[in-house]
N, C-alpha and C positions, 0 to 999 in steps of 0.2 A: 507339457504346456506351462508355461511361465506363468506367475502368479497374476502379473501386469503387464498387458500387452498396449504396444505401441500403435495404437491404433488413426488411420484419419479423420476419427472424431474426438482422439483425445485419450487418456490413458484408462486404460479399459482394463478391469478384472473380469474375465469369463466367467469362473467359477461364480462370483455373487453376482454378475448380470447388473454388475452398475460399473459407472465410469468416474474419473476424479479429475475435477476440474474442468470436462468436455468444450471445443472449443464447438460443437454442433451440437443441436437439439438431439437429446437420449431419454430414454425414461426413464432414468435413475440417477442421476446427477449431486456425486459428494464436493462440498465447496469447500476449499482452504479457506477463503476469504473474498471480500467484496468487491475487489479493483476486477475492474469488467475485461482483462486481459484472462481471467478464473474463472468469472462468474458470469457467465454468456445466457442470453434469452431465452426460452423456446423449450425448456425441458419440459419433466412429464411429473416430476418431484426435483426435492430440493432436500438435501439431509445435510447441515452444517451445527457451526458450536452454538449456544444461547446468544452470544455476544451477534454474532454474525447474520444471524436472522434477521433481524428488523432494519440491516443497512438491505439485507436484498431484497426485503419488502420496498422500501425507499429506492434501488435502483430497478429492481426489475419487475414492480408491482405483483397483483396477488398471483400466489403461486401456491401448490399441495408444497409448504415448508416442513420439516420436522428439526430438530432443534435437540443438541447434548448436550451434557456437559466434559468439560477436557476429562480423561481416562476414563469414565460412562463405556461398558462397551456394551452393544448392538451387534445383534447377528444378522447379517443379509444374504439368504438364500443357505446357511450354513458356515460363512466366511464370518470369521472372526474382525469386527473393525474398532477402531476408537479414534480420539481426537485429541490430540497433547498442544499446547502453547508452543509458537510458532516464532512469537515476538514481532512480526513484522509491522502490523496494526492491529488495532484493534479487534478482537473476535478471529484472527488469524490464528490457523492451526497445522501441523503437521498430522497427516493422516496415516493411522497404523494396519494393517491390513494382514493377519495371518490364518492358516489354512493345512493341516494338513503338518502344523509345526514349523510350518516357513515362516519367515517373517517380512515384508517388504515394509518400508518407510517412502511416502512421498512428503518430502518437505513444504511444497508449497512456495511462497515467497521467506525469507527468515532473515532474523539477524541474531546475534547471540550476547548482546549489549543492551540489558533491560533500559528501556528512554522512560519508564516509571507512568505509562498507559498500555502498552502491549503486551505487557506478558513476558515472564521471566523463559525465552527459550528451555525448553526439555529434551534432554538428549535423550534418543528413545533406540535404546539397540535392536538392532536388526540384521539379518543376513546380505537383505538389500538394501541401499538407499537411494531415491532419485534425490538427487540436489537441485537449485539452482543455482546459477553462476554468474549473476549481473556482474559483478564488481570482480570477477573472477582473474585478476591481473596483480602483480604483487607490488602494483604502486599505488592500487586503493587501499588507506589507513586511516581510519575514521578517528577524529578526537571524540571524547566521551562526553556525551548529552550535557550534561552542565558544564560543559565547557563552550560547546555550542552555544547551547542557552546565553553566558555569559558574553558571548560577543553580539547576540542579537539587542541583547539588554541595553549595550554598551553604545551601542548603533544606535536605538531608540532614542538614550539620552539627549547625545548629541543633537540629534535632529531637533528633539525638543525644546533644545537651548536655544535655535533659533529659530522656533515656534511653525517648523518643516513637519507635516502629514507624513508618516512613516507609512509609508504602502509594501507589505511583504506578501512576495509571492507565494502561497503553497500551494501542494497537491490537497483537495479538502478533504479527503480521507487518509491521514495518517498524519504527514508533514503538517496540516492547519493545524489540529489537537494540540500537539506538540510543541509551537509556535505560539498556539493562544498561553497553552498555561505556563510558558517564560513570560509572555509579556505582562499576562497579570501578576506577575509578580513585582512589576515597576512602574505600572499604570494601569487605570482604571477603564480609561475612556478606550475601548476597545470595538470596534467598527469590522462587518464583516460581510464579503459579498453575498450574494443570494444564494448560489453555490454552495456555500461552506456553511451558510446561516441552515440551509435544509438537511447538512449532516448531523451538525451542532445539536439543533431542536431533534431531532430520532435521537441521539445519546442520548440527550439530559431527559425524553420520557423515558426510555430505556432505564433509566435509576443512572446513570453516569452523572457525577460531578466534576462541571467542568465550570468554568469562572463565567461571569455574565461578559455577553456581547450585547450589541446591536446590529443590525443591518442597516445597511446604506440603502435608501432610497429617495425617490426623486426629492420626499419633503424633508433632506439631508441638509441642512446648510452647510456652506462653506463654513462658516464660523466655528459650527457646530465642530467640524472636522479638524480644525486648525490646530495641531501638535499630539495630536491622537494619534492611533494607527489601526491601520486597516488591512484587511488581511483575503487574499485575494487569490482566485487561480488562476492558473499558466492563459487559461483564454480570454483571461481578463487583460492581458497586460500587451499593450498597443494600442487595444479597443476604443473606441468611442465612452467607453464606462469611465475610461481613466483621467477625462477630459475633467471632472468634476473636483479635482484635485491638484489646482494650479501653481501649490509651492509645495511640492511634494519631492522625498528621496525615496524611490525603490530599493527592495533587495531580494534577492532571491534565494529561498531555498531549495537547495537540489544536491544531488548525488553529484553531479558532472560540476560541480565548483569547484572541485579538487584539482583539475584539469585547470594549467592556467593558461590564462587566455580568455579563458570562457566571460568571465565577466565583462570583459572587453567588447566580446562578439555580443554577447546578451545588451548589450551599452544598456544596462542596470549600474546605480551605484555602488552596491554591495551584497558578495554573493557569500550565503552560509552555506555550508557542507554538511548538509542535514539529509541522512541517510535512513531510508526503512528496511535497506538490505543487509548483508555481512558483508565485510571488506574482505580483504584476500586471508587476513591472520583469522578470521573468524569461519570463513568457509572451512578453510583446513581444521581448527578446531572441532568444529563439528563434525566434519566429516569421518575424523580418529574416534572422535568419543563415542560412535555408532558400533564400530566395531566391525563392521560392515564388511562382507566379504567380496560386492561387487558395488560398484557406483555407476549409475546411470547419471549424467550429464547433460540440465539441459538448456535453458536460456540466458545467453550473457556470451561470456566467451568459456563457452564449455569445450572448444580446438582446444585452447590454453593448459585451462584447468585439468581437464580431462587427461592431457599429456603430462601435467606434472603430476601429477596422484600416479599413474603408471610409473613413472619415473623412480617413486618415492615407498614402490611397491605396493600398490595398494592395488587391483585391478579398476579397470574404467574406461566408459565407453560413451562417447558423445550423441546423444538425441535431437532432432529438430523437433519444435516445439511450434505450438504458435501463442505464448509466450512471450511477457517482456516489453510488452510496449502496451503499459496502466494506459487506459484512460477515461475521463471524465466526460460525462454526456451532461449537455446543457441545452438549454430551448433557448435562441436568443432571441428577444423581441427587436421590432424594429428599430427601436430606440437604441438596441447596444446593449440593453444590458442583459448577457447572460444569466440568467436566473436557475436555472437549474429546478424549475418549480415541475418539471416532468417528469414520470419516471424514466430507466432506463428501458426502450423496446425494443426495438429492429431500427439497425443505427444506420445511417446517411451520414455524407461525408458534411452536410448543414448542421449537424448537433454532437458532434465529436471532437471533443477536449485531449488535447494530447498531455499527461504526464512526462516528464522530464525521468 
């Protein structure tokens, strides 16, 4: 019996009688982290890192939570488990799971390029590793965070000079954070949807410092807004919300701006390539540093990856996941604007935010 089985609920350990990550209601449910493609409704418990808690309070209201810290280890049912830094967001963990002397590693989401909020990746050696493989192609090559940073800064200016509302696109778990604290470093006046304001406020009680926002709303003026920026998710941008912003430049951050063209198709004026994942040189890094005698492969283009690591001798085997496609739950009033002031429940295709 394999230590993690590939189950139609999700990756399931028999032996501890809990599951990781499940994409169906189980009664033991371990969470890498908060993006609701991992962290699904309906469990019976919830066992993730301290960080990670209070965002699933905020998405998926009250729930039997338990709560570690990264290498803290916990015995379930007799299985050996713990939780190592992940890097991908914040509270983001790779999960260890050994039994018997085996070791399995599931990654979770990750990247291995600290953005100086997530967490410095931990290479955690193991026998097994599941990966994931979003960016899994060897034409994704991430520039490194401050250099990111440095063109969104650069962008803002501009805009500024001619007195243009910079509206940036993020995802509001991970990409916003990361966004807000470049832009405080060039400006004050920082404006944020309802969405990302409801993540913002759980970090900064959580003890997180992060730089002061505001929220847009109705009693927002135009004035008020004028050479500021604002910081907004993927369901905001077309919306009725954005109408309130009439000499405004967009820009988007996402993983898929590396792709060119995209900017064009997004008809956004400026796209950053702000990634929470590992590019192709990062997957492979991690991958080696594990040690790892087999690799399971699984959302992204794990065909790809999965063939080249065989190639490369390394053994490896492709998984379907359901995996891979983040997204953000939002309540939107009639009015347009997405507020995101609900938590995450039992999702309709009426309150479902797609990540990029």
């Amino acid at each position: 019996m394999a230590l993690i089985e590939f189950s139609d609920k999700g990756l399931c350990c028999p032996q501890g009688g809990f599951y990781i990550d499940p994409w169906k209601p189980v009664d033991k449910a371990l969470i890498t982290h908060a993006h609701s493609d991992h962290a699904r409704w309906g469990s019976q418990s919830y066992l993730c890192h301290h960080y990670t808690k209070p965002l699933l309070q905020l998405r998926l209201g009250d729930n039997p939570y338990q709560s570690v810290e990264w290498g803290e280890t916990v015995f379930v049912n007799g299985v050996k488990v713990s939780f190592h830094p992940a890097g991908h967001v914040i509270g983001s963990s790779q999960i260890r799971v050994e039994y018997n002397g085996e070791v399995w590693v599931v990654s979770g989401d990750y990247k291995v390029v600290d953005d100086g909020l997530s967490g410095q990746f931990e290479v955690v050696p193991c026998h097994t590793f599941i990966t994931e493989s979003t960016f899994g192609l060897p034409i994704y090559k991430w520039k490194l965070p401050h250099q990111i940073n440095n063109d969104i800064q650069d962008w803002i200016l501009r805009n500024q000079s001619q007195n243009k509302t910079s509206v940036i696109i993020a995802y509001s778990l991970g990409k916003a954070q990361r966004a807000i604290k470049a832009i405080a470093e060039v400006i004050e006046k920082i404006y944020v949807h309802g969405a990302i304001w409801n993540v913002h406020e759980t970090l900064i009680k959580a003890g997180w410092n992060l730089p002061v926002v505001k929220r847009v709303t109705y009693e927002t003026s135009k004035e008020e807004l004028a050479g500021s920026v604002v910081v907004a998710p993927p369901s905001a941008d077309g919306s009725a919300w954005m109408k309130r912003f009439p000499n405004h430049s967009t820009g988007v951050c996402s993983d898929w701006m590396q792709v060119r063209g995209n900017v064009r198709r997004r008809n956004v004026d400026a796209g950053f390539v702000m990634s929470d994942h590992a590019d192709w040189p990062g997957l492979l890094q991690a991958v080696k540093a594990t040690g790892a005698e087999k690799v399971y492969v699984t959302h992204g283009f794990q065909a790809t990856f999965s063939r080249y690591l065989n190639e490369i001798g390394i053994e490896a085997a492709e998984v379907k996941t359901e995996y891979g496609d983040d997204e953000d739950i939002s309540s939107t009033s009639p009015e347009g604007d997405a507020s995101e002031d609900s938590p995450i429940l039992p999702q309709t295709d009426e309150t479902t935010e797609t990540n990029d």
